[in-house]
C-alpha positions as a printed Julia matrix, in Angstrom:
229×3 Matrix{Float64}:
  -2.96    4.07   18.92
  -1.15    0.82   18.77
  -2.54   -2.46   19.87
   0.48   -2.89   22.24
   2.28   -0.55   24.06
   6.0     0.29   23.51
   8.11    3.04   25.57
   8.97    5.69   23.14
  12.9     5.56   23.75
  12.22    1.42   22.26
  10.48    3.29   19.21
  13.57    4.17   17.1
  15.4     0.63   17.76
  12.06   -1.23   17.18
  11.38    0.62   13.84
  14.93    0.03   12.61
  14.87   -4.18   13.49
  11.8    -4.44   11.77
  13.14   -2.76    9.07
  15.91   -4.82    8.69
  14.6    -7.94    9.08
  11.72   -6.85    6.73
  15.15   -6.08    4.31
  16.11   -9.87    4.88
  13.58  -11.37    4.19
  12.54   -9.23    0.93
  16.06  -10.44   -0.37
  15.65  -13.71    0.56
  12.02  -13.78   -1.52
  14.67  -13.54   -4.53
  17.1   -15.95   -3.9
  16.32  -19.61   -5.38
  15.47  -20.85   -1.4
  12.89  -23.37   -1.41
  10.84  -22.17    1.49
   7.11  -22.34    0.98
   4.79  -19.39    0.64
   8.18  -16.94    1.4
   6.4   -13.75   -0.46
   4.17  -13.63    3.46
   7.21  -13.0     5.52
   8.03   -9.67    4.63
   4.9    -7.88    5.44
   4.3   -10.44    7.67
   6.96   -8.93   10.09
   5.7    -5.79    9.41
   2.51   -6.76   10.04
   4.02   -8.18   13.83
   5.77   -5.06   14.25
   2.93   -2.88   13.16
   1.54   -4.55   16.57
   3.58   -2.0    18.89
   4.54    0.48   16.48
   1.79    1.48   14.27
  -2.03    2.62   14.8
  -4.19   -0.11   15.24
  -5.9     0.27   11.66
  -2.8     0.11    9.96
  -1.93   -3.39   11.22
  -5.26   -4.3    10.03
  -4.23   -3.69    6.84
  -0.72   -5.53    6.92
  -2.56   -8.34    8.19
  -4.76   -8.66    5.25
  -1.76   -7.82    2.89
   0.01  -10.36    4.4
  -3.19  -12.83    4.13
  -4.12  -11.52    0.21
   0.5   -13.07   -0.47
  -0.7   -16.0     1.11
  -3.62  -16.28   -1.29
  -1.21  -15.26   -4.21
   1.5   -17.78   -3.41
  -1.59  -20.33   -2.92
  -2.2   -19.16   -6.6
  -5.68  -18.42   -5.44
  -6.4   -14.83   -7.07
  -9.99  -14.17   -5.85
  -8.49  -14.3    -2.54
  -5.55  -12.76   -3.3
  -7.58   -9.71   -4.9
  -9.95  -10.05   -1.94
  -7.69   -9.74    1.06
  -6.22   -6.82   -0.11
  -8.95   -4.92   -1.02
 -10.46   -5.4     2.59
  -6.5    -4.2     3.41
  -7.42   -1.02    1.38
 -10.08   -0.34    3.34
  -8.53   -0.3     6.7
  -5.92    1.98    4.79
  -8.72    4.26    3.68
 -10.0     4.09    7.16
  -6.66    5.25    8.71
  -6.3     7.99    6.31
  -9.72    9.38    6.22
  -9.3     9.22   10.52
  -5.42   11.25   10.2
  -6.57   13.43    7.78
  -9.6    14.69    9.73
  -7.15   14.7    13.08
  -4.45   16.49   12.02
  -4.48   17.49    8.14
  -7.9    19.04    7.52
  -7.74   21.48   10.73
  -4.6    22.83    9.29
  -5.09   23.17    5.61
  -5.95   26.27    3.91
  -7.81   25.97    0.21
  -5.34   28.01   -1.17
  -5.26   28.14   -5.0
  -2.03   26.13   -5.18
  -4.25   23.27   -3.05
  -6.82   23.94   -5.44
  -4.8    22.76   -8.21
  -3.2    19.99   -6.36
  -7.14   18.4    -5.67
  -7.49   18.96   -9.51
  -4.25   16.81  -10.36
  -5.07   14.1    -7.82
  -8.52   13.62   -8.78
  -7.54   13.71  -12.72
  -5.03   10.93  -11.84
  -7.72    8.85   -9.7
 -10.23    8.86  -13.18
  -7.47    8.12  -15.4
  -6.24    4.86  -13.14
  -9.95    4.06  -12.81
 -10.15    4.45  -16.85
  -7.27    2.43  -17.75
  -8.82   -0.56  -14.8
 -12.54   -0.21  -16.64
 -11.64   -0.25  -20.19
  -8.84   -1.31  -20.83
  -8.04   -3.95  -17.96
 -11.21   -5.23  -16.94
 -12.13   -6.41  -20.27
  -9.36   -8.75  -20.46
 -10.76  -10.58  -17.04
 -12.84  -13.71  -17.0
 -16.61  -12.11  -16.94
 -18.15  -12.62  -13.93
 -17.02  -12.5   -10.0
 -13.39  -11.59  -11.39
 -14.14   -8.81  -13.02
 -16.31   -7.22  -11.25
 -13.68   -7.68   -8.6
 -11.31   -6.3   -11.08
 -13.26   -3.12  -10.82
 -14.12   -2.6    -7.31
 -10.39   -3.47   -6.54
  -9.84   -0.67   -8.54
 -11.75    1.89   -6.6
 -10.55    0.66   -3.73
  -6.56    1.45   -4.75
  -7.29    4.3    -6.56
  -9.09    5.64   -3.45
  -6.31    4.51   -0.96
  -4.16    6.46   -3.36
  -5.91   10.0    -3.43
  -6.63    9.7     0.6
  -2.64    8.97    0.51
  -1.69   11.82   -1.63
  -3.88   14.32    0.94
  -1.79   13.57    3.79
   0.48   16.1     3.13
   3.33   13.39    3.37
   5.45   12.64    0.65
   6.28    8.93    2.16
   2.73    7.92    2.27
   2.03    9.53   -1.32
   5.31    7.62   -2.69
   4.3     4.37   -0.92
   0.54    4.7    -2.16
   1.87    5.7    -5.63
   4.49    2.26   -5.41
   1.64    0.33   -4.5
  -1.07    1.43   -7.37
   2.0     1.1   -10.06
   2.34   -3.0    -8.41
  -1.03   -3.5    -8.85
  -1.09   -2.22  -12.54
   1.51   -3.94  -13.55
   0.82   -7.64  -12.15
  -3.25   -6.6   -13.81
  -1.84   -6.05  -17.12
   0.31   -8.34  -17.27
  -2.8   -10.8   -16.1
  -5.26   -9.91  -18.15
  -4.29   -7.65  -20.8
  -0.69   -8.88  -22.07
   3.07  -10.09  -20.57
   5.42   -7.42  -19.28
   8.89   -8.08  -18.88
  10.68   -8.51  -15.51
   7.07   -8.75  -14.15
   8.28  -10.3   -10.93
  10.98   -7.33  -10.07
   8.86   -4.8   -11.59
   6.0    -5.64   -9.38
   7.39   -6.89   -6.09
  10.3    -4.24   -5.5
   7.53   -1.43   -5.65
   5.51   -3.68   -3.56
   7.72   -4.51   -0.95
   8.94   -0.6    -0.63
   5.38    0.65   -0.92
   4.55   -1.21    2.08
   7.73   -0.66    4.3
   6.83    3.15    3.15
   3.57    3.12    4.55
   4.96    1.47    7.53
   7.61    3.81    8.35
   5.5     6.88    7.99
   2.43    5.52   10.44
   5.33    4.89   13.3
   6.56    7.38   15.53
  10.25    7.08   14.32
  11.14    9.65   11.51
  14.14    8.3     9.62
  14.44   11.67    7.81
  12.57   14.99    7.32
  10.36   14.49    4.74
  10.23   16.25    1.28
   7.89   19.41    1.48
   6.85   19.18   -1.87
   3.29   18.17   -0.81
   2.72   20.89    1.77
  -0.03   22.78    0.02
């Protein structure tokens, strides 16, 4: 349940403003605009939005997304890191609360879901390999990287909650979000990689309008049914 209340026929309109202003102001993070700490407004409208449109723990989450840029732009990355990771918790919370409202009831443990809980899980250990060894070490030992490593669980959990939804929009946007993540970590603490900024803020930015759109009530499209196991 959202925090406010919006009539459902206001739903569809709402959704699509927010998206387009969230479009705006993702471009405008791009353009050479002097406009201090500009990486917050994006999810920071969907963070507003998320107030009438979205379940309650979901603009939790926004909110400390939005807080964890404002760290980042600060250049403060023990904030950064920490604000987000309390965001992926009230993402794990939401999940874990859909999945056992209207995913679990429904799902039979076929052998095809069988296999699909074997290639999530396999995925989850080999993002949590590449954050232990090969990641972590390249932090500053101490609070960092032991941050570095529950951050880690934290993501890679958000991810495989994501990926049981039985939505391909919340997989993709979970998926989006775990590749940002990896990228702006290696390239932190393990070596440079080129077009960091586009390579990690594009996914970013659609990761979290993803997992936005999905947790309203407006459906832009029918989704992909490659995830209905």
């Amino acid at each position: 349940m959202a925090i406010l209340k919006l009539k459902d026929r206001l739903t569809g309109p709402a959704a699509i403003t927010a998206t387009v202003l969230f479009l705006c102001a993702s471009v405008l993070f791009f353009l050479p605009v002097d406009l201090a700490h500009k990486i917050t407004i994006p999810v920071g409208i969907l963070t507003i939005a998320s107030l009438w449109l979205c379940p309650w723990q979901m603009t939790m989450a926004f909110l400390f997304s939005a807080l964890g840029d404002y760290m980042g732009s600060c250049q403060n990355f023990l904030g950064q890191m920490g604000f987000f990771a309390v965001g992926h918790i009230w993402f794990i919370v939401y999940f874990i609360k859909r999945y056992f409202s209207k995913v679990e009831r429904d799902r039979k443990l076929t052998g095809k879901a069988k296999g699909y809980l074997a290639i999530v899980i396999f995925c989850a250990l080999a993002l949590l390999s590449v954050a232990f060894f090969k990641i972590a070490p390249g932090a500053p030992a101490g609070i960092i990287r032991i941050g570095v490593c529950i951050y880690a669980c934290l993501i890679s959990t958000m991810m495989v909650m994501a990926l049981l939804q039985r939505s391909s929009l919340f997989a993709l946007g979970a998926i989006l979000f775990v590749f940002s993540d990896f990228i702006l970590a290696w390239n932190k603490f393990v070596e440079p990689v080129p077009y960091r900024d586009y390579l990690v803020l594009v996914t970013y930015f659609l990761a979290q309008w993803l997992l936005f759109i999905r947790s309203t009530r407006y459906r832009v499209a029918p989704e992909m049914r490659i995830l209905r196991f």
